[in-house]
BAVEX-294447 format. One record per residue (C-alpha): residue number from 1; x, y, z. Coordinates in steps of 0.001 Angstrom, whole numbers, plus 500000, padded with zeros to 6 digits. Layout:
# BAVEX-294447
+-----+--------+--------+--------+
! pos !     xx !     yy !     zz !
+-----+--------+--------+--------+
! NUM !      X !      Y !      Z !
...
+-----+--------+--------+--------+
This chain:
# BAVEX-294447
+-----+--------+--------+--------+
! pos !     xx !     yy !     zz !
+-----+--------+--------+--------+
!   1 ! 791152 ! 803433 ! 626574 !
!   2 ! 794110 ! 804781 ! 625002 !
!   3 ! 793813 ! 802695 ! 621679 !
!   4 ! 789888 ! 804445 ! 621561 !
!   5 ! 791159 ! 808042 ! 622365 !
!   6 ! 793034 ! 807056 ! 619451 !
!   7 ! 790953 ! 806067 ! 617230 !
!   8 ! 789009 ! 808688 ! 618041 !
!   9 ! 792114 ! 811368 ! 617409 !
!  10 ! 792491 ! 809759 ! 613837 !
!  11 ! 788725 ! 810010 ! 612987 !
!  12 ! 789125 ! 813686 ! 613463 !
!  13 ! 792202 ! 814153 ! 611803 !
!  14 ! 790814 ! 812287 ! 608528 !
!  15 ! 787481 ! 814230 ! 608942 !
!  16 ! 789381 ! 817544 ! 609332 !
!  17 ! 791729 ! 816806 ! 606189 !
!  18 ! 788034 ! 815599 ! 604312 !
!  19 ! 786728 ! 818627 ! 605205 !
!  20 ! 789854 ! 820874 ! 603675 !
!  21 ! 790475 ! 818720 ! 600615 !
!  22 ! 786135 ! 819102 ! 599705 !
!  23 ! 786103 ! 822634 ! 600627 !
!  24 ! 787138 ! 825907 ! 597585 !
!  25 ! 790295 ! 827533 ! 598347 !
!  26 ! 791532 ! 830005 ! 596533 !
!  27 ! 794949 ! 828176 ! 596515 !
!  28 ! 793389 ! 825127 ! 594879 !
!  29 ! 795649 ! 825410 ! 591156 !
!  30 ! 798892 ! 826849 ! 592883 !
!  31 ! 800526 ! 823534 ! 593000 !
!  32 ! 798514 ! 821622 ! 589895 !
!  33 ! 798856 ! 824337 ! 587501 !
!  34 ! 799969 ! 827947 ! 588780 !
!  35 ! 799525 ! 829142 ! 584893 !
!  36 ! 795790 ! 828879 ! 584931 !
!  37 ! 794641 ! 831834 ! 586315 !
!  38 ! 796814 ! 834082 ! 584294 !
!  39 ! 795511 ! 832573 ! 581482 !
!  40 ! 792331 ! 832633 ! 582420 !
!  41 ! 792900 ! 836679 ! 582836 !
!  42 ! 794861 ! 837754 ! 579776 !
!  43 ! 791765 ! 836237 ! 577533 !
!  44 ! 789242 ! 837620 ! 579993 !
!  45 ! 791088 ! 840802 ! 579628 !
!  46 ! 791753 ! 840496 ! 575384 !
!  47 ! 787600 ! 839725 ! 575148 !
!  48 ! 786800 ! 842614 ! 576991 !
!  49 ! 789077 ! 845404 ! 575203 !
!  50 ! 787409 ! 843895 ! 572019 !
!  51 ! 783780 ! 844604 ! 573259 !
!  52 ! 783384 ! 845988 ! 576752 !
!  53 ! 779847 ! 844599 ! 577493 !
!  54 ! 781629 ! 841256 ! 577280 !
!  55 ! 782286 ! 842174 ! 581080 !
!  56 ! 778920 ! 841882 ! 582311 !
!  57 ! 777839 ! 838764 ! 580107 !
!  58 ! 781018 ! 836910 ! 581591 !
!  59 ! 779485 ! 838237 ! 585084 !
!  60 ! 775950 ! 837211 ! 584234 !
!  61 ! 776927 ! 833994 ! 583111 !
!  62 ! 778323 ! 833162 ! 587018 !
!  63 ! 775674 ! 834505 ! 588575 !
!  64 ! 772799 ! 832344 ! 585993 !
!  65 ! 774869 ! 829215 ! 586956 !
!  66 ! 775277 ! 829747 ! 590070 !
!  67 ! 771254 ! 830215 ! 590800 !
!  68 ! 770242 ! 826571 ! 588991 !
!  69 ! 771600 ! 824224 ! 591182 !
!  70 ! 774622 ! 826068 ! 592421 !
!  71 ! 777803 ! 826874 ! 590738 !
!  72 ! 778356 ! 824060 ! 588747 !
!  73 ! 778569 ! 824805 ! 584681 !
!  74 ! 775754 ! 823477 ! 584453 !
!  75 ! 774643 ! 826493 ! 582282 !
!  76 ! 777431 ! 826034 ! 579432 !
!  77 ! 776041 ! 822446 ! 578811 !
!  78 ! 774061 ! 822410 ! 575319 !
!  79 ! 770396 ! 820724 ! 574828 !
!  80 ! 770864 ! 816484 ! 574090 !
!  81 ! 768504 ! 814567 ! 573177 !
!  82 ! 767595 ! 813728 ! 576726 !
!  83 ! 768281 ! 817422 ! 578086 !
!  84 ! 767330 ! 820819 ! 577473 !
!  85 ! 769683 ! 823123 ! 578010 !
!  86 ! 769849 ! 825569 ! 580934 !
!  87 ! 770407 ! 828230 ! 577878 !
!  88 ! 766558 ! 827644 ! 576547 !
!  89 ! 765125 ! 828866 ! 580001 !
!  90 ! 762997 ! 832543 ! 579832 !
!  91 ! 765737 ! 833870 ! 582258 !
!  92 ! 768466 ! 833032 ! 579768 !
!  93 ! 766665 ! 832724 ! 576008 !
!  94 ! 768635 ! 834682 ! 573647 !
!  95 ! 770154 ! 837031 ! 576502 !
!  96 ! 772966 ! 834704 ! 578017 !
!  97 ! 776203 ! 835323 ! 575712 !
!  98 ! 780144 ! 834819 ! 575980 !
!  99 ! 780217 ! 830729 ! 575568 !
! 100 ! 782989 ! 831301 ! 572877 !
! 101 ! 785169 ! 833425 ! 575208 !
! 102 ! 784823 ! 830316 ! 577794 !
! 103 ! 785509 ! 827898 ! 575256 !
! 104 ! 788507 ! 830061 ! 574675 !
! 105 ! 789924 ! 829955 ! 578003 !
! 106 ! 789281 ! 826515 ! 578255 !
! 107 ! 791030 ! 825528 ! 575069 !
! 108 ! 794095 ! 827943 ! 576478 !
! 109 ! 793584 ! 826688 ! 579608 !
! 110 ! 794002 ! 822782 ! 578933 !
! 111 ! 797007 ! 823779 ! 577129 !
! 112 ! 798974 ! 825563 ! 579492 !
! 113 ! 797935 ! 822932 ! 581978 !
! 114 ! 799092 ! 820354 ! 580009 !
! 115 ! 795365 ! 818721 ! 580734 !
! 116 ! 792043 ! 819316 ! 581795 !
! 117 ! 792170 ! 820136 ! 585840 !
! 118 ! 790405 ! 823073 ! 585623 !
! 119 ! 786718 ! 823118 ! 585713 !
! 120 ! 784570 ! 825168 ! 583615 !
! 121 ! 782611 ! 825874 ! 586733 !
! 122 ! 785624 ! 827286 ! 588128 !
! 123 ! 786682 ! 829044 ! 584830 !
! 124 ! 783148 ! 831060 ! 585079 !
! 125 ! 783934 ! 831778 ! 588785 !
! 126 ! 787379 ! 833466 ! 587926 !
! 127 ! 786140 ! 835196 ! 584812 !
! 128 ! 782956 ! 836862 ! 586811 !
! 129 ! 786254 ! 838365 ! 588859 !
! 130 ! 788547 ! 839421 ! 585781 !
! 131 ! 785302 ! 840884 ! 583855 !
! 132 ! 784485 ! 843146 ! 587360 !
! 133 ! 788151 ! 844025 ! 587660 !
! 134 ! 788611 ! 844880 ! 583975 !
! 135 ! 786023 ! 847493 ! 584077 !
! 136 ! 787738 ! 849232 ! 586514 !
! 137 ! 786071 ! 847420 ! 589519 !
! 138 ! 786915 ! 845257 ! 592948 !
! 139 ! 789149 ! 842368 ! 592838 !
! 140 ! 788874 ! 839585 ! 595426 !
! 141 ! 790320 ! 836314 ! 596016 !
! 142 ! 787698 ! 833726 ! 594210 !
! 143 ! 787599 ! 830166 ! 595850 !
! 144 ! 788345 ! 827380 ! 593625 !
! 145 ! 788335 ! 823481 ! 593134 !
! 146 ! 784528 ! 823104 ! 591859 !
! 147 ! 783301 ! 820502 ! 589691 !
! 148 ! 781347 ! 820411 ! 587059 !
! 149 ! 777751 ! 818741 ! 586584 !
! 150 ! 777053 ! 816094 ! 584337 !
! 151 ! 773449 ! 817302 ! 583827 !
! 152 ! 771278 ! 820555 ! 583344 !
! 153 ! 767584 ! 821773 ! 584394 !
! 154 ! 765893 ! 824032 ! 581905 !
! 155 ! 762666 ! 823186 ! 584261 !
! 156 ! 764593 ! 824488 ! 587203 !
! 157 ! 765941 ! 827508 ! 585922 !
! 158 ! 762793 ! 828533 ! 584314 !
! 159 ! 761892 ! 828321 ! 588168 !
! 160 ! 764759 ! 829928 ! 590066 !
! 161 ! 766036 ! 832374 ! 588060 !
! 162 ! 765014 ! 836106 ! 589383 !
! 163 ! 762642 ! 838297 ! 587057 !
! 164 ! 763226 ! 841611 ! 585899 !
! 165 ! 759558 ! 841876 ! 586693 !
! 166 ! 759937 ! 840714 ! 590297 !
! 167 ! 759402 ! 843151 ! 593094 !
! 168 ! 761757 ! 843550 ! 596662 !
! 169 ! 759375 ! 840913 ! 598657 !
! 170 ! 759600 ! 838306 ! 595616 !
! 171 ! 763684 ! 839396 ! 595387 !
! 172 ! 764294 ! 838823 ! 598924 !
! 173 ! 762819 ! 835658 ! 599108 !
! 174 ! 764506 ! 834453 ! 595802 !
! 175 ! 767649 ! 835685 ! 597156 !
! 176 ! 767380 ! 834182 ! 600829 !
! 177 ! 766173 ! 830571 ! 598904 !
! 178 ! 769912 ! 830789 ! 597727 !
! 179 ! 771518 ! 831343 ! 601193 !
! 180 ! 771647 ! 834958 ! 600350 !
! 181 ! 770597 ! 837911 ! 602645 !
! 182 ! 769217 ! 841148 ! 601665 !
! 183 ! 772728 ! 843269 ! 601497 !
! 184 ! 773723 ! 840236 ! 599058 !
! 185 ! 770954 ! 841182 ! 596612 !
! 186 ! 771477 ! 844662 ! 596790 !
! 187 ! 775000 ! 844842 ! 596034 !
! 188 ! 774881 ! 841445 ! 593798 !
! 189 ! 772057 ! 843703 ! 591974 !
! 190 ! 775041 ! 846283 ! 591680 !
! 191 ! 776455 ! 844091 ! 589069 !
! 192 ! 774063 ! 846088 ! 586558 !
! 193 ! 776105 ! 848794 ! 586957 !
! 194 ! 777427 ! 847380 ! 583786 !
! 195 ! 775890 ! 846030 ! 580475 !
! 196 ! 772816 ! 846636 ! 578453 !
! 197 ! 769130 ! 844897 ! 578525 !
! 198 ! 766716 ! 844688 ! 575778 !
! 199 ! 763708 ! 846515 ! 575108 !
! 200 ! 761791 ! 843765 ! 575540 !
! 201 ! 762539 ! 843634 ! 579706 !
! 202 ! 761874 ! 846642 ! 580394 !
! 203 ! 759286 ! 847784 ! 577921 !
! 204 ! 756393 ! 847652 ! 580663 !
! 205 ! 758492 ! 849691 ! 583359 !
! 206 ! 759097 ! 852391 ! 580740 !
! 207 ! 754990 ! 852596 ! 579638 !
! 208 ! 753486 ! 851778 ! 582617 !
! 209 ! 755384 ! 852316 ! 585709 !
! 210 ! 754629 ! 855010 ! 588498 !
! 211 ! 757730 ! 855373 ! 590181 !
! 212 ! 759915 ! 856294 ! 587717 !
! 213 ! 761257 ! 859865 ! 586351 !
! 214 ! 759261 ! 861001 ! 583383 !
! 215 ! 762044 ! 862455 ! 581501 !
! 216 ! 764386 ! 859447 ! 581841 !
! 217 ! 761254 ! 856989 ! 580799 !
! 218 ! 760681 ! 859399 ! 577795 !
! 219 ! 764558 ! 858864 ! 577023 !
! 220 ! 764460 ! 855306 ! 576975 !
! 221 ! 760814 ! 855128 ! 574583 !
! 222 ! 762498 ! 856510 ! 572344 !
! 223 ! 764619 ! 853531 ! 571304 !
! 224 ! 761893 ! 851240 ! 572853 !
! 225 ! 758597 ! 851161 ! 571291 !
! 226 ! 755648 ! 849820 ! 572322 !
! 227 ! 755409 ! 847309 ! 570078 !
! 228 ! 758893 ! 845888 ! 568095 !
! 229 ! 762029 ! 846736 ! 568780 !
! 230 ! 761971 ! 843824 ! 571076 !
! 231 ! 766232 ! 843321 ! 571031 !
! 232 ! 766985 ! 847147 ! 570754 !
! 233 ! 769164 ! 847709 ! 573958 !
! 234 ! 769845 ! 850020 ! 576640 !
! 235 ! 771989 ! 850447 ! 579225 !
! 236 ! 771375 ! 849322 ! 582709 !
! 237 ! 772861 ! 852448 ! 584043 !
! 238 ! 774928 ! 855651 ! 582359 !
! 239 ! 778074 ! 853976 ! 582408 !
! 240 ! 777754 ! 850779 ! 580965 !
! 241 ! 781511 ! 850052 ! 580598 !
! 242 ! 782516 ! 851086 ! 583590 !
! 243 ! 782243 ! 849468 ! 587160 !
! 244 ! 781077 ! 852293 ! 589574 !
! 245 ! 778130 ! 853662 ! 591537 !
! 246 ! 776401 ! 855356 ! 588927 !
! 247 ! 773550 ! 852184 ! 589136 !
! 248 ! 772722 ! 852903 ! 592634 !
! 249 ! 772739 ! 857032 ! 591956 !
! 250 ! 770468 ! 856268 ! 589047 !
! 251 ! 767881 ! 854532 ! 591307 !
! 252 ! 767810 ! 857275 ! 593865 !
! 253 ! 766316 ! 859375 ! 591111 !
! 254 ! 764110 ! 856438 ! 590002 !
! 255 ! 766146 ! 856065 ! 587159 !
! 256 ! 766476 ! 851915 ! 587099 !
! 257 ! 765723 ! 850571 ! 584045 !
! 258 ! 764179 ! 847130 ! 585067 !
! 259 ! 761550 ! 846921 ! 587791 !
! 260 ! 763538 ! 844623 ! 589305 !
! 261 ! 766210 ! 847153 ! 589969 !
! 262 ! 764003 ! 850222 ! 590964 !
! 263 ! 762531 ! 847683 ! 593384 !
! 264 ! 765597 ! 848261 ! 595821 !
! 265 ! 764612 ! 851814 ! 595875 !
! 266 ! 760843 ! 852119 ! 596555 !
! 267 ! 759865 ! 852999 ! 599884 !
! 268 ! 761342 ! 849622 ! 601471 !
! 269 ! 763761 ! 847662 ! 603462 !
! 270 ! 766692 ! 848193 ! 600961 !
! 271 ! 766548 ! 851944 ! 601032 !
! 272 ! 768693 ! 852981 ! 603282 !
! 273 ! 771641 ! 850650 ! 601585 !
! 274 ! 771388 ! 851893 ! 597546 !
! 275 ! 772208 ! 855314 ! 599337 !
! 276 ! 774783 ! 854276 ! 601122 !
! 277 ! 776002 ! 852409 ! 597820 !
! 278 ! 775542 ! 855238 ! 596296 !
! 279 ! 777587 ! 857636 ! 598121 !
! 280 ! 780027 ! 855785 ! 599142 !
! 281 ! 782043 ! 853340 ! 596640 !
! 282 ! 784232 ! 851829 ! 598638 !
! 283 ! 781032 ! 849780 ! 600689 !
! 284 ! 779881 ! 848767 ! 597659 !
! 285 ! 782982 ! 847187 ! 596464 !
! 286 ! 783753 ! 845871 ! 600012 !
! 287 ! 780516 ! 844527 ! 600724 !
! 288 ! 780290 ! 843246 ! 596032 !
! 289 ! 783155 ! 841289 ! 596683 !
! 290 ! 782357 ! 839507 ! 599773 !
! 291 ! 778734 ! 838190 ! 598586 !
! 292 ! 780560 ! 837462 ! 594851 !
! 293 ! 782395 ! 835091 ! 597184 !
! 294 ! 779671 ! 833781 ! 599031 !
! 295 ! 777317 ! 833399 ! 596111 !
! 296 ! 780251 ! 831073 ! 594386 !
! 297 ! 779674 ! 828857 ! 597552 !
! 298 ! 776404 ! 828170 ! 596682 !
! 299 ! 776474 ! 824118 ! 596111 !
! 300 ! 779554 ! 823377 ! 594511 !
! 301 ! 780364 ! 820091 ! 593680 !
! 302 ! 783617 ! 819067 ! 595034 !
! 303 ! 786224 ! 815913 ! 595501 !
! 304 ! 784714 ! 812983 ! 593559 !
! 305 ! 781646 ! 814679 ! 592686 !
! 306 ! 780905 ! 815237 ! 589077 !
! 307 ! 784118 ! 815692 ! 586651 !
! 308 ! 786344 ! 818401 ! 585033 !
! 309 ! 784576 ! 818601 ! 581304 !
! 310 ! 787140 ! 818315 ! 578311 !
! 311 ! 784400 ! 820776 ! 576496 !
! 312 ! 782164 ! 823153 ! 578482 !
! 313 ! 779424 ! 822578 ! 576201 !
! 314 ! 779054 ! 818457 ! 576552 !
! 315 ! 779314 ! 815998 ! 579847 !
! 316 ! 782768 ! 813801 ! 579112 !
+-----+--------+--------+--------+
C-alpha cells in the first residue's frame, strides 16, 4: 500500500514539474541568458525612434502569428519550394513589415547569448511589448519559453486571419475560435490606436458606408480615391505614434477607419466597452495587457516541440 501511495506521490510530482517546465513563464531566460530581453528592447526601442510606425508593425506581426496556428513564428518563415509562406496570405500580402528589425534582434540576440536559446516566436512576443511600451503605452510581464514551428500555412491564414471587412458577429466568432472573448477583441482591436492602413482597406468604408461621419469620410477621400492610390496610407486613428485612447474616442464619433473597427461601435454588444475605453485609459491598458498575455498563450509550442531557429526566416 505504501510502495503504491508512493508511486502514486512521484507520478504527481513528475507530472507537476512536466507541467511547469512545458508551461511560458516570464522567468524562462533569467537563468539561460538574463541579457536577452534587454537586448531585445534597446533594438526594439533604436527601430522605433528611427520610424515610429515600426511600433505597430512589430505589434501586428505578434498578433498575425499568433492567429495561424498559435504563436509560433510561423509567420517569419519564407515560401520553399514545398511551402508558401504565411507572408503571401490576403491578410498579410504586402502589409506585414519589420522582418529586418527581427532579424536584428535575433542576430544581437544569439550574440549576447552566446547561442541560439531564444526563439523567434518568443522574440515577436517581447517586441509586441517593447513596441506598445515605446509609444508611450502599458507594459506587462510577457510569458516566455515558446518554440518555434518548422512549417507554415498560407491556406490557413488566408482562412483565420480577421478582415477589415468583417462585421462584430463575424469578429466575435473569429475571436472566440482563438480562445478569445469579446473584451479581448475590443481592447486587442485597441492596438490600432497606432499605425497606418492603406487605401486599399478601407476604400469601400470611406465611399460606401452609412455609419460613418461625413466630414471625416470626406477627409480621408481625399488621399484615397476611388480608383488608384491603392498603397496611399492613413492613419488608423489621430495619433498614430502614440499609444492612447484616441482609437476608441474616434469610433464614438464614427470616426474608425476600417469597418472592422467601426464594427465595435454600431448599435451592438461592444458598445458599452469602446466608451468605457474611451473615457477611461487606465481600463484599457489594464484590461490591453492582460488579453496581450492571453493571446500569446494561444498554442505555443513548448519543451521538445519544434526548435529554436538559427534564422527566423528558414526551419534549421
Amino acid at each position: 500500500m505504501a510502495s503504491h501511495t508512493n508511486f502514486r506521490l512521484h507520478a504527481f510530482v513528475w507530472l507537476a514539474l512536466a507541467t511547469t517546465a512545458f508551461s511560458l513563464s516570464p522567468k524562462f531566460y533569467d537563468k539561460v541568458c538574463p541579457q536577452a530581453l534587454p537586448a531585445i528592447k534597446k533594438i526594439v526601442q533604436a527601430a522605433v525612434h528611427r520610424e515610429r510606425r515600426m511600433g505597430a508593425s512589430l505589434l501586428r506581426l505578434h498578433f498575425h502569428d499568433c492567429f495561424v496556428n498559435g504563436c509560433d513564428g510561423s509567420l517569419l518563415l519564407d515560401s520553399t519550394s514545398t511551402m508558401d509562406s504565411e507572408k503571401n496570405a490576403r491578410g498579410n500580402f504586402n502589409s506585414v513589415r519589420g522582418f529586418e528589425v527581427v532579424d536584428q534582434i535575433k542576430a544581437e540576440v544569439d550574440r549576447v547569448c552566446g547561442r541560439p536559446v531564444v526563439s523567434c516566436a518568443d522574440i515577436l512576443a517581447v517586441a509586441a511589448r517593447d513596441s506598445v511600451v515605446a509609444l508611450g503605452g502599458p507594459s506587462w510581464k510577457v510569458r516566455l519559453g515558446r518554440r518555434d514551428s518548422t512549417t507554415a500555412s498560407r491556406t490557413l491564414a488566408d482562412t483565420v486571419l480577421p478582415s477589415a471587412s468583417m462585421d462584430l458577429p463575424a469578429l466575435i466568432n473569429n475571436f472566440k475560435n482563438q480562445g478569445l472573448n469579446q473584451r479581448d477583441l475590443v481592447a486587442l482591436s485597441g492596438g490600432h490606436t497606432i499605425g497606418l492602413s492603406q487605401c486599399s482597406i478601407f476604400r469601400n468604408r470611406i465611399y460606401n458606408a452609412t455609419n460613418i461621419d461625413p466630414a471625416f469620410a470626406k477627409e480621408r477621400r481625399e488621399t484615397c480615391p476611388r480608383v488608384g492610390g491603392n498603397t496611399n496610407l492613413a492613419s488608423l486613428d489621430p495619433t498614430p505614434a502614440r499609444f492612447d485612447t484616441a482609437y476608441f474616442k474616434n469610433l464614438v464619433k464614427k470616426r474608425g477607419l476600417l469597418t472592422s473597427d467601426q464594427a465595435l461601435f454600431n448599435g451592438g454588444s461592444t458598445d458599452k466597452l469602446v466608451e468605457t475605453y474611451s473615457l477611461n485609459p487606465d481600463a484599457f491598458w489594464d484590461d490591453f495587457a492582460k488579453s496581450m498575455i492571453k493571446m500569446g498563450n494561444i498554442k505555443p509550442l513548448t519543451g521538445k516541440q519544434g526548435q529554436i531557429r538559427v534564422n527566423c526566416r528558414k526551419v534549421n
